[in-house]
C-alpha positions in Angstrom: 0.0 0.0 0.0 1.4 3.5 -0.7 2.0 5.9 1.7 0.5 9.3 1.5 2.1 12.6 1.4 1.8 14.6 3.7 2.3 19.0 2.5 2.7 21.1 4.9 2.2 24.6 3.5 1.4 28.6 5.2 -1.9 29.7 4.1 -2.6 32.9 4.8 -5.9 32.8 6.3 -6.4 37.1 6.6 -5.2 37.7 2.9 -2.3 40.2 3.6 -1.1 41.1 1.0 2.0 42.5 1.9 5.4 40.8 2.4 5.4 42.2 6.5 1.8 41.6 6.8 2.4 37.9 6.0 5.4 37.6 7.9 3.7 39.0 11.3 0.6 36.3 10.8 3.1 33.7 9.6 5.1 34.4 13.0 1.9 34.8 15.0 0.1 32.1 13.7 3.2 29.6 14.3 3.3 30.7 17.7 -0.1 30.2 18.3 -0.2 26.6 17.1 4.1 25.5 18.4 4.6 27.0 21.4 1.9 25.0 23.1 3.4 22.0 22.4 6.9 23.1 23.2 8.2 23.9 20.4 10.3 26.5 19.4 9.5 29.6 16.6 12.5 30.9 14.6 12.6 33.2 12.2 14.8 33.7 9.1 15.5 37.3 8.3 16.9 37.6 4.8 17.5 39.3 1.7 18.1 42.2 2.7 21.8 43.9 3.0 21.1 46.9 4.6 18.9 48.6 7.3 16.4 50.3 4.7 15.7 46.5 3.2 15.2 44.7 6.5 12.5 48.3 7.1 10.9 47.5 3.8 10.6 43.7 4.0 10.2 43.1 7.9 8.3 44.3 10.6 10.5 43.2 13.4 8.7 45.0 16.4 5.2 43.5 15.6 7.3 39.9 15.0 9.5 40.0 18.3 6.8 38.9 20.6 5.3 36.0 18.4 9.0 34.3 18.3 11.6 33.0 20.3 14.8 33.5 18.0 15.1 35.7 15.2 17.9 34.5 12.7 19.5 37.5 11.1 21.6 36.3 7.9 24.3 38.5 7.9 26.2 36.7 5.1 26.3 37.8 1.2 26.3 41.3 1.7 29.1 41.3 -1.3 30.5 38.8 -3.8 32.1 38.4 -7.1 28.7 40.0 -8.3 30.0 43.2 -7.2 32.8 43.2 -9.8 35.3 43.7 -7.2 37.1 41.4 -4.5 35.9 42.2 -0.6 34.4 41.4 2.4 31.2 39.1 1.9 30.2 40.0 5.6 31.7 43.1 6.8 31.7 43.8 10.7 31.2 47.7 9.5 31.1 49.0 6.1 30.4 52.6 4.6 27.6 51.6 2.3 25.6 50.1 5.6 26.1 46.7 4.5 27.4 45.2 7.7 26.9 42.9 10.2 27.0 46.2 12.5 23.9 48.2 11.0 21.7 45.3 10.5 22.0 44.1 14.3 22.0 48.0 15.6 18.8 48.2 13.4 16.8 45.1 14.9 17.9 46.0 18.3 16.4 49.6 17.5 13.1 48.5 16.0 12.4 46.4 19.4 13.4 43.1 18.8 15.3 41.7 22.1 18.9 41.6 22.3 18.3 37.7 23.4 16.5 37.0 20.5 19.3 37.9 18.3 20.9 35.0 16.8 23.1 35.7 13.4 23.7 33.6 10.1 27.2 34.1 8.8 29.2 32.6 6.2 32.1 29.8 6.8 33.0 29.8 3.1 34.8 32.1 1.4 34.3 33.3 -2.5 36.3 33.1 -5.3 37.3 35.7 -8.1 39.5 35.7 -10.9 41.9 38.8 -10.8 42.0 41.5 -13.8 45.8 42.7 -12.8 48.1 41.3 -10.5 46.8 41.8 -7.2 48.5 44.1 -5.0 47.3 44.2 -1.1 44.3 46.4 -1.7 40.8 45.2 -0.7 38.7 46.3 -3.5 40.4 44.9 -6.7 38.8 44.5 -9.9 37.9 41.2 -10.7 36.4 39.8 -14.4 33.2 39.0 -13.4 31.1 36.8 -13.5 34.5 34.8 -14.0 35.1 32.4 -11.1 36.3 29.5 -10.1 34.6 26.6 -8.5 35.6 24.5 -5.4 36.3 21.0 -6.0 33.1 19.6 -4.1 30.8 22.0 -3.7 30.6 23.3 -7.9 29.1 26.4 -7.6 30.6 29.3 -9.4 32.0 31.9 -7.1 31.8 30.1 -3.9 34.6 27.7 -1.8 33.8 25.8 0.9 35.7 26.2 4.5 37.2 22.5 3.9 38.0 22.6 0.5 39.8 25.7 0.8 42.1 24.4 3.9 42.6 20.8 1.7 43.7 22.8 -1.2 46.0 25.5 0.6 45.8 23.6 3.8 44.9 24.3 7.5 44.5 27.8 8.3 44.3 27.0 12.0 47.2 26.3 14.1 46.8 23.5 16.3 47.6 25.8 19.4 44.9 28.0 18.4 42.4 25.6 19.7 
């Protein structure tokens, strides 16, 4: 006898239309039905790089109270997409994409500081150099060239492991 599939999906039952407005029922209504049994709610803040975007897509103040963690994903703020080598996640930055603005902004808009739990990268990215480098930051790069790691084949992208089995271990073993 076949087994049936179960889908589990979000309906939103109000009909808000707007991205917050879903996301405020989505977390309320989750809390609603988890907590009860236990369970935690965490939320997934992303695709946003700067303060402004995290405003426009996220009402964190009307969220805060109907979860337990909110997940900032503070990775990807810049890439070989950029045309230019840097910091994917930037502590501080002067174009506000940084680990620094978006946490200053949630704490700010109400959400608690033990709620705060943050998403960050362990892989670094990969560019292919226009010139020879020099030890300046921002180089140009020819984008969208890249190179891929050996196991995880995505353009652009290099996984913690593959880059410390290829150039080897970037951690002395008194560092631990």
């Amino acid at each position: 006898m076949a087994s049936k599939r179960r889908n589990m999906f979000y309906q939103n039952k109000k009909q808000e239309t707007t991205e917050r407005g879903t996301c405020n029922l989505l977390s309320s209504e989750l809390s609603e039905k988890l907590r009860p049994s236990g369970l935690l709610v965490v939320v997934f803040i992303a695709g946003a790089t700067t303060p402004a975007g995290v405003a426009s897509r996220y009402d964190l103040a009307n969220m805060a109270p109907a979860v337990d963690y909110m997940n900032l994903v503070v990775s990807e703020f810049h890439g070989f997409w950029d045309k230019v080598t840097g910091i994917s996640s930037p502590l501080y930055s002067e174009d506000k994409k940084n680990i620094v603005d978006i946490v200053s902004y949630a704490l700010r808009a109400g959400v608690p500081a033990g709620k705060i739990l943050m998403r960050f990268s362990t892989y670094g990215q990969t560019f292919v150099m226009k010139f020879e480098p020099t030890d300046n930051v921002y180089l140009n790069v020819s984008a969208p060239e890249t190179f891929k790691g050996p196991w995880s084949n995505q353009d652009g992208f290099m996984g913690f492991n593959e880059a410390s089995t290829i150039w080897g271990s970037v951690i002395a073993d008194d560092d631990i």
